[in-house]
PDBQT receptor file of N, H, CA, C and O in Angstrom, charges set to zero:
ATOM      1  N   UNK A   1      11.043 -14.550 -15.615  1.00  0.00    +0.000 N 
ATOM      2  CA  UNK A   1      10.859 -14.857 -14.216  1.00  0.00    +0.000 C 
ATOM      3  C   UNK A   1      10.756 -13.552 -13.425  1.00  0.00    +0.000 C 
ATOM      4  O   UNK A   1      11.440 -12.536 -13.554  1.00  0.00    +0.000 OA
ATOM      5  N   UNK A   2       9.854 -13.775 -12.664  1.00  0.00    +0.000 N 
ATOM      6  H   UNK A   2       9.298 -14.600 -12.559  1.00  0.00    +0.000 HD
ATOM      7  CA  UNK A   2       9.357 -12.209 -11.661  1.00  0.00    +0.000 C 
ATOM      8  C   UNK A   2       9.943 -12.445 -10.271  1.00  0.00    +0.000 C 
ATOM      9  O   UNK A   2       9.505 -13.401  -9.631  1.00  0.00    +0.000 OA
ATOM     10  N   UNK A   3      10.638 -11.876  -9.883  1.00  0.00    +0.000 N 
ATOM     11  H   UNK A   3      10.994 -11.099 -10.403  1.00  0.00    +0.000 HD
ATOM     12  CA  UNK A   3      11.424 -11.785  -8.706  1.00  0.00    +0.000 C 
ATOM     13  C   UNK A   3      10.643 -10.802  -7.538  1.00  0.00    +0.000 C 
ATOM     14  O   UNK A   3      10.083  -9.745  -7.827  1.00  0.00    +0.000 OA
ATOM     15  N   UNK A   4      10.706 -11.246  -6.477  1.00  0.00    +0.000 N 
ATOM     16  H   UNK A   4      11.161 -12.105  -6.242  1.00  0.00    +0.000 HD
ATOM     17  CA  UNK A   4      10.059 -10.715  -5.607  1.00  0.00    +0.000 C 
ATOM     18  C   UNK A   4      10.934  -9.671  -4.715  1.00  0.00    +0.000 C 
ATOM     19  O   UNK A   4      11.971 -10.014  -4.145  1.00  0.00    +0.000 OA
ATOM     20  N   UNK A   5      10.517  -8.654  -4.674  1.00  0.00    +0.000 N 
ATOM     21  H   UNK A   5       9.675  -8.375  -5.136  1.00  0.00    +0.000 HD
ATOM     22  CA  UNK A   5      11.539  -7.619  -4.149  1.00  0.00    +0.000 C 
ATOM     23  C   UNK A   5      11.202  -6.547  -2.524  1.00  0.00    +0.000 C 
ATOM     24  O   UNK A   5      10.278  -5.748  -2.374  1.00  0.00    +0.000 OA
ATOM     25  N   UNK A   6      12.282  -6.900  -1.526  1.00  0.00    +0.000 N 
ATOM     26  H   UNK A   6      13.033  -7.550  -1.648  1.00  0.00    +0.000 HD
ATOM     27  CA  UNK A   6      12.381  -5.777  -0.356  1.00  0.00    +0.000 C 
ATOM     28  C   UNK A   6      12.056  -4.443  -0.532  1.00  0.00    +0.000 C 
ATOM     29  O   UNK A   6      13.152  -3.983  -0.850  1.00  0.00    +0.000 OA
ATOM     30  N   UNK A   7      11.282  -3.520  -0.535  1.00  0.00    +0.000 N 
ATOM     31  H   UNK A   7      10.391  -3.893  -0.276  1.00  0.00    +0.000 HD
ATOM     32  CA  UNK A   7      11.911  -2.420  -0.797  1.00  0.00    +0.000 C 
ATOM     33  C   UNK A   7      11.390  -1.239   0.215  1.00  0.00    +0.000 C 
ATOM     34  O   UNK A   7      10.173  -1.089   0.313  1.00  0.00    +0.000 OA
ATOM     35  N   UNK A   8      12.415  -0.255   1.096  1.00  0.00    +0.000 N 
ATOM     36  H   UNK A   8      13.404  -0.377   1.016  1.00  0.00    +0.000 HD
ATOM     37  CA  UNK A   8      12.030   0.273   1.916  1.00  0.00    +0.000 C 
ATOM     38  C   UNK A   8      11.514   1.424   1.384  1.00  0.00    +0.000 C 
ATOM     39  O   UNK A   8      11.808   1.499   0.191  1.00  0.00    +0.000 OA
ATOM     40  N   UNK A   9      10.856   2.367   1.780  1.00  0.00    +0.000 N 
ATOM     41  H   UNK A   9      10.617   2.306   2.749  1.00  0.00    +0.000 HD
ATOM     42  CA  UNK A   9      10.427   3.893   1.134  1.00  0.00    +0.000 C 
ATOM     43  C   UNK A   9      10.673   4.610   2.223  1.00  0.00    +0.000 C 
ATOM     44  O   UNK A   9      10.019   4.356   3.235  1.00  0.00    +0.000 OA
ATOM     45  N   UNK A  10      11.577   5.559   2.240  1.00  0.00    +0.000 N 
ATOM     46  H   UNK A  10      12.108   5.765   1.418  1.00  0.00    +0.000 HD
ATOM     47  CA  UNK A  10      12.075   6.656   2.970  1.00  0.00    +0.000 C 
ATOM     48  C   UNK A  10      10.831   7.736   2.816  1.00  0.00    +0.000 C 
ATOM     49  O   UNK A  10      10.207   7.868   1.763  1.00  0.00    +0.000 OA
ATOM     50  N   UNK A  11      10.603   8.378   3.846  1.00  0.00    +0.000 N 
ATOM     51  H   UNK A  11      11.110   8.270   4.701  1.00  0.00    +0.000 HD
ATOM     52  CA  UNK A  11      10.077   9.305   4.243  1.00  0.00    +0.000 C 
ATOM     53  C   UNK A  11       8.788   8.958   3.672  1.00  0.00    +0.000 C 
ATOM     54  O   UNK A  11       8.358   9.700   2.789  1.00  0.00    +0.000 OA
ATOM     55  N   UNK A  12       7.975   7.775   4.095  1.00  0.00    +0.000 N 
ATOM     56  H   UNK A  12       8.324   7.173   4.813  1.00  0.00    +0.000 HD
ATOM     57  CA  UNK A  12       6.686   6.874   3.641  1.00  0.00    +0.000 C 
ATOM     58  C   UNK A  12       5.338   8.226   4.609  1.00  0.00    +0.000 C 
ATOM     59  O   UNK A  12       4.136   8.389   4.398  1.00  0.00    +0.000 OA
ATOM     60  N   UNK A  13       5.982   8.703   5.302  1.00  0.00    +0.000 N 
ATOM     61  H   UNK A  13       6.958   8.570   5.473  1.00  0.00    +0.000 HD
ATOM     62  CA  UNK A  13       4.311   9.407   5.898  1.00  0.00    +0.000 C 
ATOM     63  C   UNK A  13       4.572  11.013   4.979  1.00  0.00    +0.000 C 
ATOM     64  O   UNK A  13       4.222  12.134   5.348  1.00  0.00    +0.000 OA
ATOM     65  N   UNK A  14       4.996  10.786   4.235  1.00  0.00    +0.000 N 
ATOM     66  H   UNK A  14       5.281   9.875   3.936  1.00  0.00    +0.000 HD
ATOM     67  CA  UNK A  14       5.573  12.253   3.772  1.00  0.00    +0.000 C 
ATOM     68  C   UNK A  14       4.377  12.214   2.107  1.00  0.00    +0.000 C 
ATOM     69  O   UNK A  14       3.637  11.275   1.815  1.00  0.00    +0.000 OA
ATOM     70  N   UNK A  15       4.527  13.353   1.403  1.00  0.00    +0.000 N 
ATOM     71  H   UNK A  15       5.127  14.116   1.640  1.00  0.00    +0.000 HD
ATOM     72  CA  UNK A  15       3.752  13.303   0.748  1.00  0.00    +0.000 C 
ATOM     73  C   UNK A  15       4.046  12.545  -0.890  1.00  0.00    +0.000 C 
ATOM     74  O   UNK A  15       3.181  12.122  -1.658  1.00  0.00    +0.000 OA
ATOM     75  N   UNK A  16       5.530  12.550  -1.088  1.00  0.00    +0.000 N 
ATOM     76  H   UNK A  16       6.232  12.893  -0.465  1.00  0.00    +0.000 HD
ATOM     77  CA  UNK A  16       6.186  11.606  -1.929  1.00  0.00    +0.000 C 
ATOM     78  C   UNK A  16       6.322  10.648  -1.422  1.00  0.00    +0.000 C 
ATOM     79  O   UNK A  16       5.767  10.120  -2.386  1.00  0.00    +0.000 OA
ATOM     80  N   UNK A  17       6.574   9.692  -0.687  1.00  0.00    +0.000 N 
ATOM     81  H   UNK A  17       7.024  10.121   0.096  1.00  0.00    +0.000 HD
ATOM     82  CA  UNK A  17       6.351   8.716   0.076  1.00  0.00    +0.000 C 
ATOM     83  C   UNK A  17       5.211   8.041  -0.297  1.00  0.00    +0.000 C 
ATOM     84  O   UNK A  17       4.981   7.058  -1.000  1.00  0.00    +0.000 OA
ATOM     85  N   UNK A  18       4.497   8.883   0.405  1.00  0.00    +0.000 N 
ATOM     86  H   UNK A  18       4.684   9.683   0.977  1.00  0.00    +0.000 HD
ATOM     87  CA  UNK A  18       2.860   8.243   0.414  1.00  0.00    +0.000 C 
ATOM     88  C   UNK A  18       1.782   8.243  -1.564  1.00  0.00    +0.000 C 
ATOM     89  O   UNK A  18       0.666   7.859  -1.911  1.00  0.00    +0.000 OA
ATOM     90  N   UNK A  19       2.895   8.858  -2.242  1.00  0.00    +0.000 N 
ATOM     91  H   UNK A  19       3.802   9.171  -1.960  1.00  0.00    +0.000 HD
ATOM     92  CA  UNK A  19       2.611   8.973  -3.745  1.00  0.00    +0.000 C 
ATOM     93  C   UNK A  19       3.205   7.591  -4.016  1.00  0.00    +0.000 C 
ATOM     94  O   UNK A  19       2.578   6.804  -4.725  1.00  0.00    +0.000 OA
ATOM     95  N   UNK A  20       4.510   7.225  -3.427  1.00  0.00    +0.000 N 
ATOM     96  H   UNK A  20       5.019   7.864  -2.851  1.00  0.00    +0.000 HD
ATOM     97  CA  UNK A  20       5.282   6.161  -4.212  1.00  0.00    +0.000 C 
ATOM     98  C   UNK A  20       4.759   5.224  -3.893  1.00  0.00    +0.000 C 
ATOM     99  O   UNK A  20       4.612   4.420  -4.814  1.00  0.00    +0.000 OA
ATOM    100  N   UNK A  21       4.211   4.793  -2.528  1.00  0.00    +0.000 N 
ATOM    101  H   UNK A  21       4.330   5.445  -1.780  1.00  0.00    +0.000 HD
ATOM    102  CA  UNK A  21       3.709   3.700  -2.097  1.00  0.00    +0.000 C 
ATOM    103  C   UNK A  21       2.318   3.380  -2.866  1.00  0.00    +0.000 C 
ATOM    104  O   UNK A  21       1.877   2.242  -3.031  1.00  0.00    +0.000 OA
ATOM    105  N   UNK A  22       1.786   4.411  -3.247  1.00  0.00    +0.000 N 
ATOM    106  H   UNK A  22       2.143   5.335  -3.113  1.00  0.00    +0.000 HD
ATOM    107  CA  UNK A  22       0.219   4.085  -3.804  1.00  0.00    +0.000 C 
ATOM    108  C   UNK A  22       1.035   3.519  -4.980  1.00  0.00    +0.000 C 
ATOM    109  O   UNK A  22       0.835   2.335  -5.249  1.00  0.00    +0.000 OA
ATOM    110  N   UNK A  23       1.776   4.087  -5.591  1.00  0.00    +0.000 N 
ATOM    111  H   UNK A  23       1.939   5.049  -5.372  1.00  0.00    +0.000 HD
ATOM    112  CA  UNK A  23       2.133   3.920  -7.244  1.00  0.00    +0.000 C 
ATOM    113  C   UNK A  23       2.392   2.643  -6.998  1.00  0.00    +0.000 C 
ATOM    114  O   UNK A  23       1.335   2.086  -6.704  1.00  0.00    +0.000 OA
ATOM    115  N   UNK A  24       3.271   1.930  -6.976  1.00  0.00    +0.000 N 
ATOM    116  H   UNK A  24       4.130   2.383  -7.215  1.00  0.00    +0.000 HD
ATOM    117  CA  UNK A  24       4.253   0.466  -6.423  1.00  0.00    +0.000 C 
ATOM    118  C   UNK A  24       2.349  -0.274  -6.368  1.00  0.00    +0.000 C 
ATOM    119  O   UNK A  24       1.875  -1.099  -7.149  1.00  0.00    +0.000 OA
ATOM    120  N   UNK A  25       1.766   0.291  -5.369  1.00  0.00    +0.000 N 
ATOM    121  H   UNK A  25       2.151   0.961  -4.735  1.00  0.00    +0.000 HD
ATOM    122  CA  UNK A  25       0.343  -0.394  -5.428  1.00  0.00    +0.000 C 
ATOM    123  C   UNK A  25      -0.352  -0.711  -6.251  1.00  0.00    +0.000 C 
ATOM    124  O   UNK A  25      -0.786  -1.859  -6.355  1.00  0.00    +0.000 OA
ATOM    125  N   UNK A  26      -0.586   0.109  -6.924  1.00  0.00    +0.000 N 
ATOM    126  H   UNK A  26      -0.234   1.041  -6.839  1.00  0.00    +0.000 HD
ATOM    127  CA  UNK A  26      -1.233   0.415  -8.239  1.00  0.00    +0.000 C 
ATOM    128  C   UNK A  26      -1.041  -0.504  -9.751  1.00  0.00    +0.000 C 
ATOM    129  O   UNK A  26      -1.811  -0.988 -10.581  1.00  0.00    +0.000 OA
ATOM    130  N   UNK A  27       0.493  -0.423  -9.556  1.00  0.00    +0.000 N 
ATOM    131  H   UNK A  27       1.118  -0.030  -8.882  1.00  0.00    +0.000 HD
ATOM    132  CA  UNK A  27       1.177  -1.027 -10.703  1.00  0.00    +0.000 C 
ATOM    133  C   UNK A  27       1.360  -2.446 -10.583  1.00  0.00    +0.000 C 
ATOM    134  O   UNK A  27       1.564  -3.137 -11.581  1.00  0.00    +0.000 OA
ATOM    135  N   UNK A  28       1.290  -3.008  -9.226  1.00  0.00    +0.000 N 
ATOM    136  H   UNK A  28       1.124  -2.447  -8.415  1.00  0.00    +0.000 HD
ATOM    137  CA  UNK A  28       2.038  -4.502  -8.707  1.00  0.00    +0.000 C 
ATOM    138  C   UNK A  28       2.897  -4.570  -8.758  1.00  0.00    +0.000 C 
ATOM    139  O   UNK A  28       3.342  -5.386  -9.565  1.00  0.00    +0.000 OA
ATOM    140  N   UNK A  29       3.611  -3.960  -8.134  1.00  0.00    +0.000 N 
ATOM    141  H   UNK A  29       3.250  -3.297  -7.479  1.00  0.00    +0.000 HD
ATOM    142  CA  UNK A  29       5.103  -4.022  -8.420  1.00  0.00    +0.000 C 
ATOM    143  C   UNK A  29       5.453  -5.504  -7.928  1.00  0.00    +0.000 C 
ATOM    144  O   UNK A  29       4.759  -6.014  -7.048  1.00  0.00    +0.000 OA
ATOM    145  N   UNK A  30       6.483  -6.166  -8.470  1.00  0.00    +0.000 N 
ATOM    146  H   UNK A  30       7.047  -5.751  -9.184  1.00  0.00    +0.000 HD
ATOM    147  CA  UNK A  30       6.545  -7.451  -7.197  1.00  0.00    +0.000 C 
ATOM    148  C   UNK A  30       7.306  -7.517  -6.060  1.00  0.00    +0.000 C 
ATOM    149  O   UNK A  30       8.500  -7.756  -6.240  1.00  0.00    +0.000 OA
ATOM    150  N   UNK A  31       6.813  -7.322  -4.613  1.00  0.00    +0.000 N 
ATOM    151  H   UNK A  31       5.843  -7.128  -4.467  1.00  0.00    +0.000 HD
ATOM    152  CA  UNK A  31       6.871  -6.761  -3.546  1.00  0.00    +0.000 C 
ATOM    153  C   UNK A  31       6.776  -7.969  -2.415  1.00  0.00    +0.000 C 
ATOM    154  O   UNK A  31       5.653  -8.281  -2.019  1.00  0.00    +0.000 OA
ATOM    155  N   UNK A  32       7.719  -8.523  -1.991  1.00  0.00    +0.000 N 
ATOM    156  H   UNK A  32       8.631  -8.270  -2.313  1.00  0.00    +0.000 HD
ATOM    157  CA  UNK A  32       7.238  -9.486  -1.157  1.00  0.00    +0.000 C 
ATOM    158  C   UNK A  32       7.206  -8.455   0.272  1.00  0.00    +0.000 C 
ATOM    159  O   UNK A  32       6.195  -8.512   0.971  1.00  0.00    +0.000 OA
ATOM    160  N   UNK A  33       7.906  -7.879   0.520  1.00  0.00    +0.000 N 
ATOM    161  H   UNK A  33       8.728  -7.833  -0.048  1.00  0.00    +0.000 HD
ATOM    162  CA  UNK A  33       8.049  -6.848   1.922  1.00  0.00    +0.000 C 
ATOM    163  C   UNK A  33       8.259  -5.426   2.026  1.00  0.00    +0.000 C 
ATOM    164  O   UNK A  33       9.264  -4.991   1.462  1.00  0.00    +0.000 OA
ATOM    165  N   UNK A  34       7.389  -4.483   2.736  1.00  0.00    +0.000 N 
ATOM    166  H   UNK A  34       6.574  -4.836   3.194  1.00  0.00    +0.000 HD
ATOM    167  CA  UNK A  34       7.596  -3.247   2.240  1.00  0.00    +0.000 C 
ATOM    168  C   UNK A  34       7.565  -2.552   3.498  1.00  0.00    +0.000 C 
ATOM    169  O   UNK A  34       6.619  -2.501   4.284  1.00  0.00    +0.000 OA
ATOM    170  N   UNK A  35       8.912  -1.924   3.626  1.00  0.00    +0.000 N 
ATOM    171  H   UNK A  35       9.681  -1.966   2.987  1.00  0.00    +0.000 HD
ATOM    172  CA  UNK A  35       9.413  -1.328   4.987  1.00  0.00    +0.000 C 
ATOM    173  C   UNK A  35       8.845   0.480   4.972  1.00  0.00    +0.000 C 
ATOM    174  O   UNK A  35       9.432   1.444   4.482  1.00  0.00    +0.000 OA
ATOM    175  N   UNK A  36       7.959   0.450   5.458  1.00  0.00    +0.000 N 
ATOM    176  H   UNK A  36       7.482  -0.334   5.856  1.00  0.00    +0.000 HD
ATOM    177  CA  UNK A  36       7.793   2.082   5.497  1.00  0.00    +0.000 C 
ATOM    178  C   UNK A  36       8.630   3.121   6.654  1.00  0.00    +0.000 C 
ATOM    179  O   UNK A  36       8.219   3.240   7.809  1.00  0.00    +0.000 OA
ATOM    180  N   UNK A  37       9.865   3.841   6.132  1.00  0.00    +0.000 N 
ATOM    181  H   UNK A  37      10.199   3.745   5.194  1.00  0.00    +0.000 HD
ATOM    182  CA  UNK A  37      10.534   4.817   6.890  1.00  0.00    +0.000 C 
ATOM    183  C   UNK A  37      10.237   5.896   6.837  1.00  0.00    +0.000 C 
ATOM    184  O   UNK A  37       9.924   6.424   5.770  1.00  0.00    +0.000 OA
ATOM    185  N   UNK A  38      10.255   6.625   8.158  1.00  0.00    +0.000 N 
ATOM    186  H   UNK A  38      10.509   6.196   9.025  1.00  0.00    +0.000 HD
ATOM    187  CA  UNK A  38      10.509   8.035   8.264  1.00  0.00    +0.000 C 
ATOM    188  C   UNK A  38      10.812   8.655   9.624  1.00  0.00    +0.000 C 
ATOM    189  O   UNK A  38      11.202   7.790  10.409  1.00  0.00    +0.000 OA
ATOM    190  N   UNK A  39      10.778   9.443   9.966  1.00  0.00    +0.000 N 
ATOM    191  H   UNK A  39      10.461  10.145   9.329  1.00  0.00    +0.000 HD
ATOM    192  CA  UNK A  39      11.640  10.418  11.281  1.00  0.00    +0.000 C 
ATOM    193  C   UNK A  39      10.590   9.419  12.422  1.00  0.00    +0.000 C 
ATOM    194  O   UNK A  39       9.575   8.728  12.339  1.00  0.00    +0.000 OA
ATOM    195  N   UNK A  40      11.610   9.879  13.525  1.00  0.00    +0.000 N 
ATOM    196  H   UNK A  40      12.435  10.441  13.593  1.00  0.00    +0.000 HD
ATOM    197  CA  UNK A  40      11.183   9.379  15.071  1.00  0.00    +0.000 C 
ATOM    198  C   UNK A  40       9.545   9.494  15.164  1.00  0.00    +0.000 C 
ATOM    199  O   UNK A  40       8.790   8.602  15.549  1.00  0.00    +0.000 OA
ATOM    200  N   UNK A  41       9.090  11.143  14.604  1.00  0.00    +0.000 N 
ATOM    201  H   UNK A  41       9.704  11.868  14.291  1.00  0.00    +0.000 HD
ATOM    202  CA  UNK A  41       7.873  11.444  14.794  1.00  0.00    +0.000 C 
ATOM    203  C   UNK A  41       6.736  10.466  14.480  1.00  0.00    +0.000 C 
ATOM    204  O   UNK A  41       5.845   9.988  15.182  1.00  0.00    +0.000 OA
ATOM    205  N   UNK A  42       7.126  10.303  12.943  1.00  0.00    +0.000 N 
ATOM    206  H   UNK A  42       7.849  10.691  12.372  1.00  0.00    +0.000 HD
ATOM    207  CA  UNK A  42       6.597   8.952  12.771  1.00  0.00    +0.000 C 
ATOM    208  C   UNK A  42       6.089   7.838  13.127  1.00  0.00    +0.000 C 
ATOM    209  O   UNK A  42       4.955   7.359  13.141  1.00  0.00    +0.000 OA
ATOM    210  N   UNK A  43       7.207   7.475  13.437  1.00  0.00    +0.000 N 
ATOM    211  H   UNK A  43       8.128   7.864  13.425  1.00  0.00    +0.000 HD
ATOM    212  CA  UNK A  43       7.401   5.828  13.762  1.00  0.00    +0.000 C 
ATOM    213  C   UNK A  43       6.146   5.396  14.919  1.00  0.00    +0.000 C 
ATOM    214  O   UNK A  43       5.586   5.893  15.896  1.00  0.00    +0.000 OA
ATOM    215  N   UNK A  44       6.130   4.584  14.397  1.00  0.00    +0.000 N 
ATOM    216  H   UNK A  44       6.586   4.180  13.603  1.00  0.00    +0.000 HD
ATOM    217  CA  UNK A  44       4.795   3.651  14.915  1.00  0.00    +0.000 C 
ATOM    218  C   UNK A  44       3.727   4.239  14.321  1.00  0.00    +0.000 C 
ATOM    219  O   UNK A  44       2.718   4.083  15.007  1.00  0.00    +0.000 OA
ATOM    220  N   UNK A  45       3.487   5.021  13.049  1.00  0.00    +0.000 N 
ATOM    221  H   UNK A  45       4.307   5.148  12.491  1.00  0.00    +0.000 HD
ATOM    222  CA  UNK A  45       1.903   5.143  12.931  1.00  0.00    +0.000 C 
ATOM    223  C   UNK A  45       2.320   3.660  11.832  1.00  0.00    +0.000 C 
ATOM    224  O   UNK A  45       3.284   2.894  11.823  1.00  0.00    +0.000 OA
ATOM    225  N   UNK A  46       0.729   3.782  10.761  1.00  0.00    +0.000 N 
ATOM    226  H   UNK A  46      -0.054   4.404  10.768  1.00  0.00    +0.000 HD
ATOM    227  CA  UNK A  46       0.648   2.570  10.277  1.00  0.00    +0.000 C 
ATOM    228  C   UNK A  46       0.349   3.394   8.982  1.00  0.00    +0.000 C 
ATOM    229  O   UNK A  46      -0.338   4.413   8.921  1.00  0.00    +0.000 OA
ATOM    230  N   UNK A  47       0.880   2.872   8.140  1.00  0.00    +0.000 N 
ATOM    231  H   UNK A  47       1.438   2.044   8.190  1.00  0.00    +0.000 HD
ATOM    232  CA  UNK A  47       0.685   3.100   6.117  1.00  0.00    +0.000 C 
ATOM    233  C   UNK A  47      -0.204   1.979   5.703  1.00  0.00    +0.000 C 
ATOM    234  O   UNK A  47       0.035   0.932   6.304  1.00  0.00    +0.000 OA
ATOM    235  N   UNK A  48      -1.341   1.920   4.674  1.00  0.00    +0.000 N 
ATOM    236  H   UNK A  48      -1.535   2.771   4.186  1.00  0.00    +0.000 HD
ATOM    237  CA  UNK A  48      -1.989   0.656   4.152  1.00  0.00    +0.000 C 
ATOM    238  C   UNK A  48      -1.262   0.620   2.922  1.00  0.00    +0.000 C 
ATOM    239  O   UNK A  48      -1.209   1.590   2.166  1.00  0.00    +0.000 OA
ATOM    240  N   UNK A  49      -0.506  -0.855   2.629  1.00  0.00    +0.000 N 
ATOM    241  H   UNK A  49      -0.549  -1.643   3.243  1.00  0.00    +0.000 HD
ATOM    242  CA  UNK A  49      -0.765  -1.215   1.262  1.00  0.00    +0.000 C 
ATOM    243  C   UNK A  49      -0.928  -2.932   0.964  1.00  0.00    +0.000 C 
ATOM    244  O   UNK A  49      -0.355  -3.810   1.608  1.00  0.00    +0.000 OA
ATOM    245  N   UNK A  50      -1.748  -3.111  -0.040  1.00  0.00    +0.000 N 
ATOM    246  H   UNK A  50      -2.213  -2.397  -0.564  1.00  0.00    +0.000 HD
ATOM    247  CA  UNK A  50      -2.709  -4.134  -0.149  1.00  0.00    +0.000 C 
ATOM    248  C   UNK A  50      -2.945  -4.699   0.765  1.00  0.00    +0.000 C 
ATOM    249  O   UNK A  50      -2.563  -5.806   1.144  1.00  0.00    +0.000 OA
ATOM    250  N   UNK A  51      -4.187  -3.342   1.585  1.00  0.00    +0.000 N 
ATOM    251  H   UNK A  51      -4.498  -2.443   1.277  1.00  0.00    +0.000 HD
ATOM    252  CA  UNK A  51      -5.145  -4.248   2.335  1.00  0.00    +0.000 C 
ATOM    253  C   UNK A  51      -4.397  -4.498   3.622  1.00  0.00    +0.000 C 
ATOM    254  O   UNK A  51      -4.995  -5.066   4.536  1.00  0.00    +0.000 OA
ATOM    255  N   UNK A  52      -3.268  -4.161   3.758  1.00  0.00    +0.000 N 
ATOM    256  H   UNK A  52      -2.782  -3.700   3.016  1.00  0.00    +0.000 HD
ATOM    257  CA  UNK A  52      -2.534  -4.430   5.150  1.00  0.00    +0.000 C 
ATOM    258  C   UNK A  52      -1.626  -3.311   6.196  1.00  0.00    +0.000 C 
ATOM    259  O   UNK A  52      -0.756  -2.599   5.696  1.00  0.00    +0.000 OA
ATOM    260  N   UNK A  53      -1.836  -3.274   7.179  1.00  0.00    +0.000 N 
ATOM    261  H   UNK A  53      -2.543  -3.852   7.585  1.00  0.00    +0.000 HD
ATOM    262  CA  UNK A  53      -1.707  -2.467   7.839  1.00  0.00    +0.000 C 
ATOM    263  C   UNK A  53      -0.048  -2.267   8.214  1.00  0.00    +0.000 C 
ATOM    264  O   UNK A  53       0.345  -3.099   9.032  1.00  0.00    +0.000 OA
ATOM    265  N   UNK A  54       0.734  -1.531   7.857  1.00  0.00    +0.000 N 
ATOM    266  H   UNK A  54       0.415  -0.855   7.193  1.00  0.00    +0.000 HD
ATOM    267  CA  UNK A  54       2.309  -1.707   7.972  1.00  0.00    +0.000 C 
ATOM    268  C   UNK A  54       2.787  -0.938   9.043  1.00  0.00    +0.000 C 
ATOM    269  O   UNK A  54       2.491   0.237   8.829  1.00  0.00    +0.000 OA
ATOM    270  N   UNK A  55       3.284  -1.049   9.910  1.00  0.00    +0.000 N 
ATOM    271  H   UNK A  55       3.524  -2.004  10.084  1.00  0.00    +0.000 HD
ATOM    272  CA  UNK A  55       4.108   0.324  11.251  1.00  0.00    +0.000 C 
ATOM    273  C   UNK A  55       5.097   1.136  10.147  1.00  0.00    +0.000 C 
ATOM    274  O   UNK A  55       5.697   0.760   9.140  1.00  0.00    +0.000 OA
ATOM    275  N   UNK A  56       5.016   1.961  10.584  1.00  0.00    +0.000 N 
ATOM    276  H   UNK A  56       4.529   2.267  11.402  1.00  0.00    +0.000 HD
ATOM    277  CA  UNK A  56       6.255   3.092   9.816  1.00  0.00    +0.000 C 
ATOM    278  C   UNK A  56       7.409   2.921  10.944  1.00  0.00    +0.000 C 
ATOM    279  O   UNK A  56       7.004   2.961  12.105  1.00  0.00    +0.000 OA
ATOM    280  N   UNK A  57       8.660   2.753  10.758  1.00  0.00    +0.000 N 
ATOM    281  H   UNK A  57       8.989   2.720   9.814  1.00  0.00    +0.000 HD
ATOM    282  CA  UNK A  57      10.028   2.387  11.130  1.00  0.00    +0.000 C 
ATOM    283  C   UNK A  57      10.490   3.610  11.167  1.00  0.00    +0.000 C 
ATOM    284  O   UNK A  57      10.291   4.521  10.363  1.00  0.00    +0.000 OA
ATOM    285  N   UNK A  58      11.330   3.601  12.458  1.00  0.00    +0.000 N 
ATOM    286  H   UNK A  58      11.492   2.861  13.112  1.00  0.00    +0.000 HD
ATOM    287  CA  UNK A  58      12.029   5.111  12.680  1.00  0.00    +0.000 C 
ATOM    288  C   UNK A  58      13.378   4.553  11.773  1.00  0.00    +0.000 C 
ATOM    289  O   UNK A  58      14.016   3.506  11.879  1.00  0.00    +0.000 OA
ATOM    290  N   UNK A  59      13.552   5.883  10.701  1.00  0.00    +0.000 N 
ATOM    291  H   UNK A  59      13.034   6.734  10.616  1.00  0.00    +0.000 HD
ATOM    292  CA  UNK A  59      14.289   5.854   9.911  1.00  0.00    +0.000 C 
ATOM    293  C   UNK A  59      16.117   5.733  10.358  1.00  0.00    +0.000 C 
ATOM    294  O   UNK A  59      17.059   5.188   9.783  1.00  0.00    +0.000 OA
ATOM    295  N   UNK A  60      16.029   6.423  11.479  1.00  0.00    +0.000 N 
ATOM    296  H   UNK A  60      15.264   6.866  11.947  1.00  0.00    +0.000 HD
ATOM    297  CA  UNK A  60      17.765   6.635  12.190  1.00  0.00    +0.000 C 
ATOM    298  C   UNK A  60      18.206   5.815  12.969  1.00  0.00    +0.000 C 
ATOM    299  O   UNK A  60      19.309   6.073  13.451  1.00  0.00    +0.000 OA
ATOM    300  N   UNK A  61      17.408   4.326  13.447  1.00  0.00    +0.000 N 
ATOM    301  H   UNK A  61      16.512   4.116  13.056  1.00  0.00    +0.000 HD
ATOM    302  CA  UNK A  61      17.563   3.100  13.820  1.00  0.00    +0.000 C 
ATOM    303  C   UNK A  61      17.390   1.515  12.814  1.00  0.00    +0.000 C 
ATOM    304  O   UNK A  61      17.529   0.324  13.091  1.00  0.00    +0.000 OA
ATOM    305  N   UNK A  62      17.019   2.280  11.557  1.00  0.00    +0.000 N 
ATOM    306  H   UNK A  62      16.906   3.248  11.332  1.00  0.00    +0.000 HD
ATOM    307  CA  UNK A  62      16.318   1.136  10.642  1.00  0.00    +0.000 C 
ATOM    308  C   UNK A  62      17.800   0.523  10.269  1.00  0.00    +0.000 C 
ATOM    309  O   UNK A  62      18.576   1.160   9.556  1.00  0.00    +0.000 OA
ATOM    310  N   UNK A  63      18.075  -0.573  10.732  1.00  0.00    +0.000 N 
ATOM    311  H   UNK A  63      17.445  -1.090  11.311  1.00  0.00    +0.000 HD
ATOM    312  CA  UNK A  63      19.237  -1.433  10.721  1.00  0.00    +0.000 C 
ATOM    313  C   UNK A  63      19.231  -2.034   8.933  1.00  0.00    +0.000 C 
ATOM    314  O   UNK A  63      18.790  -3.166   8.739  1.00  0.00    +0.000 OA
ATOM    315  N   UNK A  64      19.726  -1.221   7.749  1.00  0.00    +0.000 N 
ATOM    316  H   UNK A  64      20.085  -0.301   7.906  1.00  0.00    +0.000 HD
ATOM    317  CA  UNK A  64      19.754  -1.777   6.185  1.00  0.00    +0.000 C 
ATOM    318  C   UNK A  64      20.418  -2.847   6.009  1.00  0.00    +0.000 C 
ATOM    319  O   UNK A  64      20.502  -3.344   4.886  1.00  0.00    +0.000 OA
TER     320      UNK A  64
């Protein structure tokens, strides 16, 4: 049984970030929701994964 999994990525506009998120893509990870974090600066741009447009979450308010 394949379980569907939360998973946030810290520092998602960063350049490991933005490696892990392709990978997770790539592979299918099973992903029902995928929280992209990183600094204030950040927050509010947008990350794509499958095909969908995600806000990046300021990391020092992201309520876990």
């Amino acid at each position: 049984m394949t379980r569907s999994l939360q998973v946030a990525v810290v520092g998602a506009t960063g350049l490991v970030g933005e490696t892990m998120i392709r990978i997770l893509e790539e592979r299918k990870f099973p992903i029902s929701r995928l929280v992209p974090l990183a600094s204030a600066r950040s927050s509010g741009k947008t990350i794509s994964f499958r095909g969908e447009s995600i806000p990046v979450q300021d990391l020092a308010t992201f309520d876990f």
